[in-house]
Wavefront OBJ file of the C-alpha trace (Angstrom):
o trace
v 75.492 127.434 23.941
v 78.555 125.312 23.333
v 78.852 122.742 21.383
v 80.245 119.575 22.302
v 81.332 117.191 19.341
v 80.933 113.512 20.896
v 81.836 111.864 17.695
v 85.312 111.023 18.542
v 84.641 110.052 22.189
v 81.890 107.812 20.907
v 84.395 106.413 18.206
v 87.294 105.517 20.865
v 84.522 104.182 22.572
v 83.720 101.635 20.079
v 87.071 100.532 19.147
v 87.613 100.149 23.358
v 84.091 97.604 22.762
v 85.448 96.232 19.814
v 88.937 95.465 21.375
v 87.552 94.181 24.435
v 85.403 91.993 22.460
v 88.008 91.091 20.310
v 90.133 89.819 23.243
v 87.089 88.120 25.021
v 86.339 86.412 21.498
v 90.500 85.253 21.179
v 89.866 84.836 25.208
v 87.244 82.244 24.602
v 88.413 80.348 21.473
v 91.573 79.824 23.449
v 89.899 78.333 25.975
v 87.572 76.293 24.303
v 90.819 75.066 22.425
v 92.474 74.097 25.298
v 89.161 72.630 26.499
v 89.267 70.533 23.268
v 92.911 69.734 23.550
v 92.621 68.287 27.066
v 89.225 66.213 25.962
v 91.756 65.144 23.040
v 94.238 64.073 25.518
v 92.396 63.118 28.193
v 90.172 60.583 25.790
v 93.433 59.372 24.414
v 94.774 58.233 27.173
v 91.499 56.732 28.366
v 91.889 54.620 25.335
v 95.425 53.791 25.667
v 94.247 52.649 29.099
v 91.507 50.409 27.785
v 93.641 49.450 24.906
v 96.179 48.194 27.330
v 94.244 46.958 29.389
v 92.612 44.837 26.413
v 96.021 43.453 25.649
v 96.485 42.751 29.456
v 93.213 40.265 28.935
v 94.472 38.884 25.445
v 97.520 37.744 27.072
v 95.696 35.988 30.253
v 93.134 34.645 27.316
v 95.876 33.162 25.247
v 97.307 31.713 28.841
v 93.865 30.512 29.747
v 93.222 29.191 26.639
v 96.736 27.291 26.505
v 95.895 25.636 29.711
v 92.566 24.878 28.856
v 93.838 22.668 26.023
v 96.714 21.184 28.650
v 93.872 20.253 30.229
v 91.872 18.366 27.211
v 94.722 16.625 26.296
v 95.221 15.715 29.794
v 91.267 14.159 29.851
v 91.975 12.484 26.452
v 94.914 10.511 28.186
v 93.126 10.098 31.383
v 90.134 8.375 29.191
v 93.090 6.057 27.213
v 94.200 5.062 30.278
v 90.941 4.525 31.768
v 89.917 2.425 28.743
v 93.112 0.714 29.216
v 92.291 -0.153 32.842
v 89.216 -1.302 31.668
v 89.884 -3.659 28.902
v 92.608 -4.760 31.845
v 90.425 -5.403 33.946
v 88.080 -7.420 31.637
v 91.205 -9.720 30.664
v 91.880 -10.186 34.607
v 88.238 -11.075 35.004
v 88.047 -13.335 31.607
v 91.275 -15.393 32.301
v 89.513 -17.980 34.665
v 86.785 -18.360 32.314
v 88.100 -20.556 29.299
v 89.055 -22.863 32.082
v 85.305 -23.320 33.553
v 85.073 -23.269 29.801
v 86.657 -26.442 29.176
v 85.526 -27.932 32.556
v 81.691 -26.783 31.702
v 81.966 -28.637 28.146
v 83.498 -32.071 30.200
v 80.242 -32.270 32.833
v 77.667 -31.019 30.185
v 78.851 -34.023 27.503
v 76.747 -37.225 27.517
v 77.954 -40.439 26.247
v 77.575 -40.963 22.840
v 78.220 -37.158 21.816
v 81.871 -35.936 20.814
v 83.375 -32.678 19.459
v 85.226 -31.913 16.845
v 85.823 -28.510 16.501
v 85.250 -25.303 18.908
v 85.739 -21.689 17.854
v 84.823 -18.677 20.261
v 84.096 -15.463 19.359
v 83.986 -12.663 22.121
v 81.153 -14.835 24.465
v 79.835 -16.297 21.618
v 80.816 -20.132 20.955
v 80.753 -22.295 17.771
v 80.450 -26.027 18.928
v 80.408 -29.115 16.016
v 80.578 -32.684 16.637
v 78.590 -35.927 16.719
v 76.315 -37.780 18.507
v 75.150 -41.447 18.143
v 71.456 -40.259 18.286
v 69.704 -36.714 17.846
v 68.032 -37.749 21.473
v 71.866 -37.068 23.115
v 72.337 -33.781 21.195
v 68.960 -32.411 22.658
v 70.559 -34.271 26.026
v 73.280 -31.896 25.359
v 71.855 -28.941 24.879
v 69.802 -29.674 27.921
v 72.898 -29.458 30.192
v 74.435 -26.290 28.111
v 71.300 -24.585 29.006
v 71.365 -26.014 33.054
v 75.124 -24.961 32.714
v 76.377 -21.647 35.430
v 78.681 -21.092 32.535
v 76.733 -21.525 29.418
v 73.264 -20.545 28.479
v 71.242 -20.118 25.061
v 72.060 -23.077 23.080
v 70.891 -22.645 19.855
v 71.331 -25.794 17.305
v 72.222 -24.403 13.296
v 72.626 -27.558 11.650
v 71.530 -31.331 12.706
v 72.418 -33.781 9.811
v 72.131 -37.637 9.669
v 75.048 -39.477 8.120
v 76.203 -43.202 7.727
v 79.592 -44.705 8.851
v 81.131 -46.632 5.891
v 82.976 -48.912 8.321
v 80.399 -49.544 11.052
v 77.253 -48.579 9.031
v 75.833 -47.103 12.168
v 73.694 -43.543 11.967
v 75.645 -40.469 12.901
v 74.021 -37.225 13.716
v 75.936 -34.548 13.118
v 75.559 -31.373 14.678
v 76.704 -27.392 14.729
v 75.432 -25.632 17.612
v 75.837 -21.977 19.017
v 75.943 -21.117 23.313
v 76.820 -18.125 24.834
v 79.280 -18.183 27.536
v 78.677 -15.901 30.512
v 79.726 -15.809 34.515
v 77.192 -17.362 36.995
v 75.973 -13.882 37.936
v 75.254 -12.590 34.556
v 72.618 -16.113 34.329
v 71.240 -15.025 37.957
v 70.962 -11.633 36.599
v 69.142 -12.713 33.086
v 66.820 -14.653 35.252
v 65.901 -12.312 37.481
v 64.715 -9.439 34.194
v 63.007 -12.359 32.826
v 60.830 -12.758 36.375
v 60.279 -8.899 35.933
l 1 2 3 4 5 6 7 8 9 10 11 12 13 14 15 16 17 18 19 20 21 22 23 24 25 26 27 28 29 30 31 32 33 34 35 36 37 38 39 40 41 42 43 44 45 46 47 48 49 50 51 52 53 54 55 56 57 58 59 60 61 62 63 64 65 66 67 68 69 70 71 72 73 74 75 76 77 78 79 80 81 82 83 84 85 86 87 88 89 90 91 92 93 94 95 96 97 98 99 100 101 102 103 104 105 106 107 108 109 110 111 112 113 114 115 116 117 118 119 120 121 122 123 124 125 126 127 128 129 130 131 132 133 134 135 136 137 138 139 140 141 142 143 144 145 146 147 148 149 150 151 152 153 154 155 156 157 158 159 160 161 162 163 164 165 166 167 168 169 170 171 172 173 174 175 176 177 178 179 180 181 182 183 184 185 186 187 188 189 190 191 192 193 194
């Protein structure tokens, strides 16, 4: 019988194995490494995507934002001017009443009563004067209080004093009213009914 020697056959074999899975092992780390560079990349520029995008929405925030406060300061002088319009308006509707004022303080004074001083404050009125008798201040008051114009009289002060010259008894008086339009005292009446 011959003999074979399959050393050296069985050797080249296992360098052919051993190259081959050398090059299948430098085969695969190449791929997976340009696997890895193309997640790399390809997640980059998913961020620089977003990341523009994000600046995209900054910049329409900032605009937004600018606007929004065009528009505040466009309410705050909307509400100035409204306020204006309204303390306008109040002035238009007030100017008549210091005449029915004056006009309400003629018919409501009796004979025998006179003033000496008036002082208004907002709807609020400070009347003094004098009366012959403490019967024509309550006369008074009477009329204040029957008055479209005036309502609430409230008397402070009543005080009797003597005239050097005609040593007759003066009553002198300080007195608070409210002024208000006709339809404020129809409206007052009608809560008090309720």
């Amino acid at each position: 019988m011959t003999c074979i020697n399959l050393l050296p056959w069985r050797e080249m074999q296992r360098k052919e194995r051993r190259r081959q899975f050398a090059s299948v092992a430098f085969g695969a780390v190449v791929l997976m490494g340009a696997i890895v560079l193309y997640v790399h990349m390809h997640m980059d520029g998913l961020i620089d995507h977003q990341q523009g995008r994000n600046a995209f929405l900054q910049k329409q925030i900032k605009q937004v934002d600018a606007q929004i406060k065009e528009i505040k300061d466009l309410e705050s002088q909307r509400k100035k001017l409204l306020a204006r319009m309204n303390i306008i308006q109040q002035l238009q509707s007030n100017r008549p009443q210091i005449v029915h004022l004056f006009d309400e303080m003629v018919k409501t004074l009796p004979d025998g009563v006179y003033l000496t001083r008036m002082k208004q404050s907002g709807n609020s009125l400070e009347v003094k004067g004098a009366a012959q008798s403490n019967a024509r201040v309550s006369a008074f008051m009477r009329n204040l209080d029957a008055s479209k114009w005036l309502t609430k009289p409230r008397l402070d002060v009543i005080q009797a004093d003597k005239t050097k010259q005609e040593k007759a008894r003066v009553s002198k008086f300080t007195l608070q009213v409210k002024q208000i339009a006709p339809d404020d005292k129809v409206r007052d009446k009608s809560e008090k009914k309720k």
